[in-house]
C-alpha positions as CSV (number, residue, x, y, z in Angstrom):
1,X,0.0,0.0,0.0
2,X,1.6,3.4,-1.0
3,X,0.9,6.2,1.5
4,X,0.5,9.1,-0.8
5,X,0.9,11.9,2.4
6,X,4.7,10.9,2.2
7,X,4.5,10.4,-2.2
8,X,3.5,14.5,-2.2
9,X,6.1,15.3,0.0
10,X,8.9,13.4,-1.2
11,X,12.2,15.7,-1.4
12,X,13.3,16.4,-4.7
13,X,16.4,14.9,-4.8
14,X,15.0,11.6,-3.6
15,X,16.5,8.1,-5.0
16,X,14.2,5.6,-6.2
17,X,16.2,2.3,-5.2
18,X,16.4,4.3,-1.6
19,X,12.6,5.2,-1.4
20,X,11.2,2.3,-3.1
21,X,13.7,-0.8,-3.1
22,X,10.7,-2.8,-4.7
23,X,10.0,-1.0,-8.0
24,X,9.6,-2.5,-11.0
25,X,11.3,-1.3,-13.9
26,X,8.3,-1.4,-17.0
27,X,10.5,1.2,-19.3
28,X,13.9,3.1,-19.1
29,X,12.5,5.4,-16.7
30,X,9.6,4.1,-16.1
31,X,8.5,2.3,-12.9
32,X,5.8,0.9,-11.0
33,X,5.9,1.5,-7.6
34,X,2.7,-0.3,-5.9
35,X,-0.7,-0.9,-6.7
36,X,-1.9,2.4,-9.0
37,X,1.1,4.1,-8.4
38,X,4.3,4.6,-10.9
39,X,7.5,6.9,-11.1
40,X,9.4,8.7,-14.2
41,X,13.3,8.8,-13.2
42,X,16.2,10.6,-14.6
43,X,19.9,9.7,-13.9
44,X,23.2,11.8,-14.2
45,X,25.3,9.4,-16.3
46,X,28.1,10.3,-14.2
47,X,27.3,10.3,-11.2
48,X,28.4,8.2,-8.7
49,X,27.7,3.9,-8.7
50,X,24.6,3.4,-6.7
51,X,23.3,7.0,-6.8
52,X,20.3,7.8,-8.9
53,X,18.2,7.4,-10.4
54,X,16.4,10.0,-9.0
55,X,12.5,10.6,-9.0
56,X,11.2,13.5,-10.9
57,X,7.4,12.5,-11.1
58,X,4.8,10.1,-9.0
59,X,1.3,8.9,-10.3
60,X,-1.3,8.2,-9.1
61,X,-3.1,6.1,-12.7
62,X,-5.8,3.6,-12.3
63,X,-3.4,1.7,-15.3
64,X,0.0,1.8,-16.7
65,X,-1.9,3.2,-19.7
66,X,-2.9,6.1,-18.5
67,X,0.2,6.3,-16.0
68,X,2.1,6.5,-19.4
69,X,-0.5,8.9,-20.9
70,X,0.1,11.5,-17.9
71,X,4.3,10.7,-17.7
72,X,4.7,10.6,-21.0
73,X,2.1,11.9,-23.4
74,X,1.7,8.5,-24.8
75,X,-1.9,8.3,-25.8
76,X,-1.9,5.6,-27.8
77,X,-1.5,3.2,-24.4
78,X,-4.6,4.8,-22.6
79,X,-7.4,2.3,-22.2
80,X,-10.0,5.0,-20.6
81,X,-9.3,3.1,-17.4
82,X,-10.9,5.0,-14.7
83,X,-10.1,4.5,-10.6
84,X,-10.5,5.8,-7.2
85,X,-7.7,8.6,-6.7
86,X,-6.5,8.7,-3.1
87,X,-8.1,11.4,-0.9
88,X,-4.7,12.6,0.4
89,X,-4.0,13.7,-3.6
90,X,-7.4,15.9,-3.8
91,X,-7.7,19.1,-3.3
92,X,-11.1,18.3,-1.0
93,X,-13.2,15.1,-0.6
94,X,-14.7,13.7,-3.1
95,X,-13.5,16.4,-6.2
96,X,-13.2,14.6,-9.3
97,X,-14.6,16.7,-11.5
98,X,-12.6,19.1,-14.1
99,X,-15.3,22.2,-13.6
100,X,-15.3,21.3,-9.6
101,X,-11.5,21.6,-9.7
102,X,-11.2,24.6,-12.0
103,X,-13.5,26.4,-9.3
104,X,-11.3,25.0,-6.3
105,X,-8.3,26.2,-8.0
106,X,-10.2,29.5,-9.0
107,X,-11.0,30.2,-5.1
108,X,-7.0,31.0,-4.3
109,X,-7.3,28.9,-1.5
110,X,-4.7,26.3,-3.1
111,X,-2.0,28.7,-4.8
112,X,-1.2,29.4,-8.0
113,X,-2.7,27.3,-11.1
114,X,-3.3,26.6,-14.3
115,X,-5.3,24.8,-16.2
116,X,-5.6,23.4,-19.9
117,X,-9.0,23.2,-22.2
118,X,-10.5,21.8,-25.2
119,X,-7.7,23.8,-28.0
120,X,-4.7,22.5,-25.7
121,X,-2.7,19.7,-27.4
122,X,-4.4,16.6,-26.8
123,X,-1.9,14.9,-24.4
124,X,-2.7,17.9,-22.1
125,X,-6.2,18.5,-22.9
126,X,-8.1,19.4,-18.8
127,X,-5.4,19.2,-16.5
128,X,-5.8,21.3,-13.9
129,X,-2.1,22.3,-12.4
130,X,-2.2,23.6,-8.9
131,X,0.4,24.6,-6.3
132,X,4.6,23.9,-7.3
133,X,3.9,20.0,-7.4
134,X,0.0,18.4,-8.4
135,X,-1.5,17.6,-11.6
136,X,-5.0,16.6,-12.0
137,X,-5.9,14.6,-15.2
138,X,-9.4,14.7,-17.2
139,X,-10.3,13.2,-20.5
140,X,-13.5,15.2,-21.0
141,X,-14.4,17.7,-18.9
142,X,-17.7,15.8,-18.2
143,X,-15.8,12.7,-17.4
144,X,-13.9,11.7,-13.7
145,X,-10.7,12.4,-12.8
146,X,-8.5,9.6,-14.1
147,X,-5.0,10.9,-12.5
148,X,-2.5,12.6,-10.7
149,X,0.8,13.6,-10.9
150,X,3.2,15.1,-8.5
151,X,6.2,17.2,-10.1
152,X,9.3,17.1,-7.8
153,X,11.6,19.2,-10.1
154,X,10.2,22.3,-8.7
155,X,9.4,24.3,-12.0
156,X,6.5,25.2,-13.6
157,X,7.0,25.4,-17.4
158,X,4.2,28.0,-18.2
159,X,0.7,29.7,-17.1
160,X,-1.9,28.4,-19.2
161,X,-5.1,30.4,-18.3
C-alpha cells in the first residue's frame, strides 16, 4: 500500500532504489511502484555507482496506460481506465470533476494554477495544475478524474489560463 501523504512530499532529490527498493522497472524510466502508483526517473550518467536514479514524477493512474499517458504523453496506451484517486492527492473530498477543480483552483485557497482546455494539445487537454507539485488529469471535462501527478523538479513550465 503506497501512503500518498509521504509520495506529495517526497524531497526532490529523492532516490528511487532508496525510497522504493521494490520497484519494477516497465521502461527506461519508467517504474511501477505499488498498486496504481508509478514513477518517471532521470539519472546523471556520471554520477556516482549506486546513486540515482532519481525521482522527478509520482502517479497516481488507475493503469500503466494512462500512467504512461500522464508521464509521458503517450496516448496511444490509454485504455480510458478509470479508478478511485487517493483522498490525500485531492484538493477536497470527493472532487473529481474538471469544472469542480477549476473552481477550487479558481478560489486561491490552493495557490497558483493553471489549467488546460478543449484547444490545448491533446496529451494535455483538462489538467488542472495547482500549487509547485499536483497535476489533475481529465479526458473530458464531463468525465472523472483519471490521474494525478506530483512534479518534484520544482518548475512550472508556463501559465496556461
Amino acid at each position: 500500500m503506497i501512503d500518498w501523504s509521504l509520495l506529495k512530499n517526497l524531497e526532490h532529490d529523492a532516490v528511487l532504489q532508496v525510497t522504493f527498493p521494490n520497484a519494477s522497472q516497465l521502461g527506461d524510466t519508467f517504474y511501477c511502484i505499488g498498486p496504481e502508483a508509478y514513477v518517471e526517473t532521470w539519472h546523471i550518467s556520471d554520477s556516482k555507482p549506486g546513486r540515482g536514479p532519481f525521482i522527478t514524477f509520482a502517479a497516481w493512474a488507475p493503469s500503466i496506460g494512462a500512467a504512461r499517458r500522464v508521464l509521458f504523453d503517450d496516448l496511444s496506451t490509454d485504455d480510458g481506465a478509470l479508478g478511485t484517486p487517493p483522498d490525500a492527492l485531492l484538493l477536497e473530498p470527493g472532487f473529481t470533476s474538471y469544472n469542480a477543480g477549476r473552481r477550487l483552483a479558481e478560489s486561491g485557497r490552493f495557490g497558483e494554477f493553471f489549467c488546460t482546455g478543449a484547444f490545448a494539445h491533446p496529451a494535455a487537454r483538462y489538467q488542472i495544475a495547482v500549487g509547485d507539485r499536483l497535476t489533475y488529469y481529465f479526458r473530458d471535462p464531463d468525465e472523472p478524474l483519471y490521474a494525478i501527478s506530483i512534479d518534484y523538479r520544482g518548475i512550472r513550465w508556463c501559465r496556461l489560463c
